[in-house]
C-alpha positions in Angstrom: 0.0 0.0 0.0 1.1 3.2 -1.0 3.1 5.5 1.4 1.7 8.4 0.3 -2.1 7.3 0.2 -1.4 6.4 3.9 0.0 9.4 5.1 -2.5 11.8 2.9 -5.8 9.9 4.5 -4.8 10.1 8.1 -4.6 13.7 7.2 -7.5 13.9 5.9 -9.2 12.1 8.7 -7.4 14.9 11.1 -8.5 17.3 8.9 -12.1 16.6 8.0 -13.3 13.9 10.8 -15.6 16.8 12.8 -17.2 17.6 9.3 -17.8 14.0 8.5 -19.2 13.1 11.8 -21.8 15.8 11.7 -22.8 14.7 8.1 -23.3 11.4 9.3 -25.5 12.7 12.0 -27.2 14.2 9.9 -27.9 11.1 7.6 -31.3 9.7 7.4 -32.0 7.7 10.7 -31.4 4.0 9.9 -34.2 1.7 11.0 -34.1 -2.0 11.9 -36.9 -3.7 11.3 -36.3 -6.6 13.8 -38.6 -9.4 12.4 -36.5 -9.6 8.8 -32.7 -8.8 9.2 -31.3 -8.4 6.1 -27.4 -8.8 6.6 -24.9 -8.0 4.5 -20.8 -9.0 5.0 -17.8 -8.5 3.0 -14.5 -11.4 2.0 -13.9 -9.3 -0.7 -10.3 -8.0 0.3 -9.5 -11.4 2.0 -7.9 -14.6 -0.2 -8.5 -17.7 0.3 -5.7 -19.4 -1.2 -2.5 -17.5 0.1 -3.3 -15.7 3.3 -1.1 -14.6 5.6 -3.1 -14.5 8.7 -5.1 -17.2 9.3 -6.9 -16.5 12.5 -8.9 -14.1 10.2 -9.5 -16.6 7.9 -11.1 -19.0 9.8 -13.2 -16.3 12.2 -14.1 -14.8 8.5 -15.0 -18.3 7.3 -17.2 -19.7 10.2 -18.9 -16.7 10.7 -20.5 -16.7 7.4 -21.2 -20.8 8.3 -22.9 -19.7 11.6 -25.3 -16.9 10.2 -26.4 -19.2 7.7 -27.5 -21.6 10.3 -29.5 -19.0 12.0 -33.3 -18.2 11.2 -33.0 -14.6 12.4 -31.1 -13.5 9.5 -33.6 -13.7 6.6 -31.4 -12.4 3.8 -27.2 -12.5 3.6 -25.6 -11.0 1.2 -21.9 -12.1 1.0 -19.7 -10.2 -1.1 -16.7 -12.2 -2.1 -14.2 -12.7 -4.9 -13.9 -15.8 -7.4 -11.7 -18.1 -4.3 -14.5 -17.7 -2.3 -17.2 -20.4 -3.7 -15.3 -23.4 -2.7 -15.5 -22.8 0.6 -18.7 -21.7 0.9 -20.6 -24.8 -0.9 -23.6 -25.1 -1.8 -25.8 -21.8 -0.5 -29.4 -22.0 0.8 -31.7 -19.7 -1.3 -31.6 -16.9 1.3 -27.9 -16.6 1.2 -26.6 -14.8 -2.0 -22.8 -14.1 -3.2 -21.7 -11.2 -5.1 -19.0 -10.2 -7.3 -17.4 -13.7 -7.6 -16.3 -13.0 -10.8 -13.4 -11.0 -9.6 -9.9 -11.3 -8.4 -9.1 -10.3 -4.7 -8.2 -6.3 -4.5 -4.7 -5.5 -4.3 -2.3 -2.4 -3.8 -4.6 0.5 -5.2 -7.6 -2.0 -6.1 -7.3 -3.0 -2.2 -8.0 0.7 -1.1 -10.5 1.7 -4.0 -12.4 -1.0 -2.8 -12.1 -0.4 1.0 -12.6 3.5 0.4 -15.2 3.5 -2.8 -16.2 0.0 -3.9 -17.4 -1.3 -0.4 -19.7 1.7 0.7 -21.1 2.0 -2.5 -22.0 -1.4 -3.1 -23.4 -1.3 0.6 -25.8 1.2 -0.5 -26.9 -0.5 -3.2 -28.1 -3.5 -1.0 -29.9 -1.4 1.2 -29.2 -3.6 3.7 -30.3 -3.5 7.8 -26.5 -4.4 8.7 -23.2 -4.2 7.1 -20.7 -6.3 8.7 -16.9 -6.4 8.7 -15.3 -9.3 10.1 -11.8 -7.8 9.7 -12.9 -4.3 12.0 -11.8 -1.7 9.4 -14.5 0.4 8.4 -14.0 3.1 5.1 -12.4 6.3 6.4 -16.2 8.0 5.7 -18.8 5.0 5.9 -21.9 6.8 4.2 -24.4 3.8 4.0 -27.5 5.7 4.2 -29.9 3.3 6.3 -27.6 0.6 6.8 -26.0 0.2 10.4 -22.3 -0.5 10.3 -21.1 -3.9 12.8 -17.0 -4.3 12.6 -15.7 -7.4 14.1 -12.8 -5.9 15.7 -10.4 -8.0 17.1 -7.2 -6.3 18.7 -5.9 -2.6 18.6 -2.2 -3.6 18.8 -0.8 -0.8 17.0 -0.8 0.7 20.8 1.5 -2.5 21.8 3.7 -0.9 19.6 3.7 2.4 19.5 4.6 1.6 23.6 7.6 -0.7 23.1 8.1 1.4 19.7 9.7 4.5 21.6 12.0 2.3 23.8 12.9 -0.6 21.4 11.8 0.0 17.9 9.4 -1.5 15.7 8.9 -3.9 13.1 6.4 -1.4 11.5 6.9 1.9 9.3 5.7 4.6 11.8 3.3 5.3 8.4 1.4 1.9 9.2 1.3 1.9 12.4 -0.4 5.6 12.2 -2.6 4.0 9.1 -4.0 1.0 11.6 -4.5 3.4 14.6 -6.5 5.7 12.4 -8.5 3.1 11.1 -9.0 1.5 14.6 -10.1 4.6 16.2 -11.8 5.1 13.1 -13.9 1.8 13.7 -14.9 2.7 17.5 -16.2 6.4 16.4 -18.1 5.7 13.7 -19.5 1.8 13.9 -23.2 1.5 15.2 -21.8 -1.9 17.0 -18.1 -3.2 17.9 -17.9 -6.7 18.1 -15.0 -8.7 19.7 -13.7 -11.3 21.1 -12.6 -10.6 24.8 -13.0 -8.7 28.1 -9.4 -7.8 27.6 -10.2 -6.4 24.3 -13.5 -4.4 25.6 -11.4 -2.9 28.2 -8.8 -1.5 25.7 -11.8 -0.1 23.0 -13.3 1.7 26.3 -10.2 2.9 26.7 -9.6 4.9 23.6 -13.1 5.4 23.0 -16.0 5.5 26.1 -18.6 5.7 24.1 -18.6 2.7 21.6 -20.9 0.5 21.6 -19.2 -2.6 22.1 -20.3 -6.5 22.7 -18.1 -9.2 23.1 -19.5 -12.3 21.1 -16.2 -14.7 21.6 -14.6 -16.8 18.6 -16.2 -20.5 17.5 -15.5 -23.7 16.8 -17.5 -25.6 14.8 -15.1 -29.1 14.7 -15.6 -31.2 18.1 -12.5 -31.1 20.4 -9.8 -34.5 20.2 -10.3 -37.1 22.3 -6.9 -38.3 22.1 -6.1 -42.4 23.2 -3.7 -44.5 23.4 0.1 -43.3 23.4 1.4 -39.7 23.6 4.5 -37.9 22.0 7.5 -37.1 23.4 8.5 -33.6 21.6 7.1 -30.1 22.0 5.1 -28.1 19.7 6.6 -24.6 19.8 5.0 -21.3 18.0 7.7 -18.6 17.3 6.9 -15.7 15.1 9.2 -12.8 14.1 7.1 -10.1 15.9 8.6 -8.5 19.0 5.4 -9.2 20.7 5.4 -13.1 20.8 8.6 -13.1 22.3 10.5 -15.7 20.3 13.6 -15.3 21.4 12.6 -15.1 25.4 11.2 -18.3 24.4 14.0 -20.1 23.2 16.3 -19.2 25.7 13.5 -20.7 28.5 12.8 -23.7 26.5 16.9 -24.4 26.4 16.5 -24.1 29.9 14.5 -26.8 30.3 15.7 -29.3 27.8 18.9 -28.7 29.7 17.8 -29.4 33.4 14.7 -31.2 33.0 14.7 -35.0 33.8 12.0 -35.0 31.2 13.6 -33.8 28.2 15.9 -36.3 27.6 15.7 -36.5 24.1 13.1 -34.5 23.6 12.6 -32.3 19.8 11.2 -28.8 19.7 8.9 -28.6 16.7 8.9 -24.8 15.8 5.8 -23.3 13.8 6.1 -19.9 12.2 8.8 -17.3 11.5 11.9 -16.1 13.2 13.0 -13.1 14.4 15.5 -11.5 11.7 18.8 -13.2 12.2 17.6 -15.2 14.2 18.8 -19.1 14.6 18.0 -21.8 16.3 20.4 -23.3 19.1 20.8 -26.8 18.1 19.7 -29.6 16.3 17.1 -30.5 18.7 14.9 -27.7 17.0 13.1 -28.8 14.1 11.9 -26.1 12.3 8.8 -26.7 9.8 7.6 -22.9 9.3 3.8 -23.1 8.1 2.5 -26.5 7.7 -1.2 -27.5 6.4 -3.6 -28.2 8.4 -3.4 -32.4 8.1 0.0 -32.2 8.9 -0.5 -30.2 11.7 -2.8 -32.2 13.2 -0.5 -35.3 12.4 2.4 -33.2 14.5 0.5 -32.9 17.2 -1.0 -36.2 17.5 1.4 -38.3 16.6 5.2 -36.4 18.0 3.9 -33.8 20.2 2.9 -34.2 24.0 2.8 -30.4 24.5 3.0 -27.2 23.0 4.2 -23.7 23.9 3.3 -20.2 23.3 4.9 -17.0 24.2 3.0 -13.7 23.7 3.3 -10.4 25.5 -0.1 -8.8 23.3 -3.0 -10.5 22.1 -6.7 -9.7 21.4 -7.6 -13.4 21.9 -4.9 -16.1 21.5 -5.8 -19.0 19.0 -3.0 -21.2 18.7 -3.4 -22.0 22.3 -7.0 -22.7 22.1 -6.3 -24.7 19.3 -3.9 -26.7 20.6 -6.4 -27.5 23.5 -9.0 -28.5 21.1 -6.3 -30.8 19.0 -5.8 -32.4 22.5 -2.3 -30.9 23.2 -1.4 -29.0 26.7 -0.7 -25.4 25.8 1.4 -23.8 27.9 1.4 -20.3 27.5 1.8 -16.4 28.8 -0.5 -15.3 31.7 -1.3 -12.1 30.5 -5.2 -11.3 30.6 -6.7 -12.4 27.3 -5.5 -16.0 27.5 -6.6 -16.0 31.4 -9.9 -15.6 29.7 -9.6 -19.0 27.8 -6.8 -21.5 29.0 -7.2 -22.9 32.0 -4.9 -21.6 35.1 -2.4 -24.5 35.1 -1.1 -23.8 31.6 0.0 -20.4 32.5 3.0 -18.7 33.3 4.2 -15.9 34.5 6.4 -13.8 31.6 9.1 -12.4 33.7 9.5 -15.8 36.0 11.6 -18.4 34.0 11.0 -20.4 37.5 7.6 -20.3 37.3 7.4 -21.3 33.2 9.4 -24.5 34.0 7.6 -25.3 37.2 4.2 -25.2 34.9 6.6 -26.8 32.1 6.4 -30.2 33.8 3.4 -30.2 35.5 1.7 -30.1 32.0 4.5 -32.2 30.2 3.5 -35.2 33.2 -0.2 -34.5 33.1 -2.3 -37.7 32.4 -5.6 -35.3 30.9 -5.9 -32.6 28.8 -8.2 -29.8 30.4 -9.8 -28.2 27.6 -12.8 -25.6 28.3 -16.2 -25.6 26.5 -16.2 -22.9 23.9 -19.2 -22.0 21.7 -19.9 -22.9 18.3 -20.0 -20.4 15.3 -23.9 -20.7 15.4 -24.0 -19.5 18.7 -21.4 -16.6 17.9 -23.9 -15.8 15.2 -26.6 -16.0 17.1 -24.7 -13.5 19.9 -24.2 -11.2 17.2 -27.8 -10.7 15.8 -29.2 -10.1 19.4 -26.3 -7.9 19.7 -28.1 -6.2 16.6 -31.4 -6.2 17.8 -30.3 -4.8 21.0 -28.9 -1.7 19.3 -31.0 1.2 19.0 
């Protein structure tokens, strides 16, 4: 994305927001008629073939499968691109899907469609809602009657803008101001924020007291592993080359406790994701795989691994360790509030306390059972999300 589109729209929103608020105000009101929602949601600007994050993906993905499934919405209106249909399926006949004869937006297409394309095509639907599922609203969302819902899902450029000052960023300070803007931009102006976690709820309220704000959770629609029979040896570890996940804190605690443990004698750490830059791994008892599909993921984890780890000082929910839980793998990961919301206690450790990570190391490398919570399905998301609608006046 361009430099200069960046830095000349957060201008602009500096510049004009007070004007465009008031003209919003001053839009038509938008009425709900809460016997026949009419819902319409956008996987336009998302691929479905080579994406890079696929925690939006799936939430994306089994959104869509979970209003289907519920008889509140009586029309949806999915706008896609050509990857889309083949994982959708076969739609019912009140479920429609536009613009699948294009590619997916990128560079200048990208933010035509985000700034032009989208709220136009919105207004042609005339539908009750619109609803994002990756948070970013337009800069000026005009959608006449329509009521805007944004599935927001973090605000982490304020992670790094923090550590930013004091240890640099991975970021171009133009992005990070480009994500904020459209962050803030998503609390001001959406009729409804939707999210995840309490953690996350606290942060919006934070920047902006008066969204309206509901946190739905994330689904699953696959039932949890019941794994028998014998377990692993190794250990599943996610790295990543953000400062945030704190890769390299990692390593150095796992190396700890391959070297002391009586229980790591010839163990393998299995590493998923990317490394920091320059970055290498100490030894050959770290496999490194990068990505891997999801069959051969789950073939890792029930066939080699006996536990996983994941080190993370930001998150706005925390998937891979809820994952893992669900695969039937021991997470053991950061106690920092969002993942207190949805791994249980005896997984956790404390960041700062390499003690206290290898004390909860064993106890969940020798534990017989898995404890994994109950977590909703996608229907029930759904179903969170169009009371959350009804509720919003």
């Amino acid at each position: 994305m361009s430099t200069a589109f960046m830095v000349l729209t957060t201008r602009s929103v500096a510049a004009y927001g007070p004007f465009v608020n008031r003209f919003m105000l001053d839009a038509p009101p938008k009425v709900c008629d809460i016997n026949r929602m009419k819902i319409a949601l956008t996987l336009t600007d998302q691929s479905f073939t080579d994406t890079k994050s696929v925690g939006i993906f799936n939430v994306s993905l089994g959104l869509v499968r979970g209003l289907m499934q519920c008889p509140e919405a009586k029309e949806l209106h999915i706008l896609g691109n050509r990857e889309c249909s083949d994982y959708l399926g076969e739609l019912p006949p009140h479920v429609q899907l536009h613009l699948t004869d294009r590619d997916v937006p990128r560079r200048f297409a990208r933010v035509w469609w985000d700034q032009v394309g989208l709220p136009r095509y919105l207004r042609q639907l005339e539908a009750d809602w619109a609803l994002l599922p990756k948070g970013f609203p337009p800069y000026f969302p005009c959608l006449g009657r329509t009521k805007l819902a944004c599935y927001l899902h973090d605000v982490n450029w304020e992670y790094y803008e923090q550590r930013g000052r004091q240890e640099g960023t991975p970021f171009p300070r133009h992005q990070l101001l480009y994500f904020r803007t459209l962050g803030l931009r998503c609390l001001r102006v959406a009729d409804l924020v939707l999210t995840s976690t309490a953690f996350n709820c606290e942060r919006f309220a934070a920047h902006v007291p008066q969204a309206k704000v509901e946190r739905v959770g994330i689904g699953f629609d696959d039932p949890p592993e019941q794994l028998s029979g014998p377990r692993g040896r190794d250990v599943l570890f996610y790295a990543s080359p953000y400062p945030h996940k704190l890769t390299r804190r990692g390593v150095e605690r796992m190396e700890r406790w391959l070297a002391d443990s009586p229980h790591a004698v010839g163990v393998r750490v299995h590493v998923l994701g990317g490394l920091p830059p320059g970055m290498e791994l100490p030894s050959p008892r770290w496999v490194y795989h990068g990505r891997l599909s999801k069959n051969d993921m789950r073939q890792l984890m029930r066939e080699s691994c006996r536990v996983s780890v994941y080190f993370s000082e930001y998150e706005g929910f925390g998937m891979p360790p809820v994952e893992s839980l669900r695969a039937g793998l021991p997470c053991v990961a950061s106690r920092i509030p969002p993942l207190e919301e949805n791994i249980p206690a005896q997984y956790l450790f404390r960041n700062e306390d390499e003690a206290d990570f290898l004390s909860v190391m064993d106890a969940a490398y020798t534990a017989e059972m898995v404890e994994c919570p109950v977590y909703p399905s996608w229907q029930e998301v759904a179903q969170r999300v169009l009371l959350a609608m009804r509720r919003c006046k």
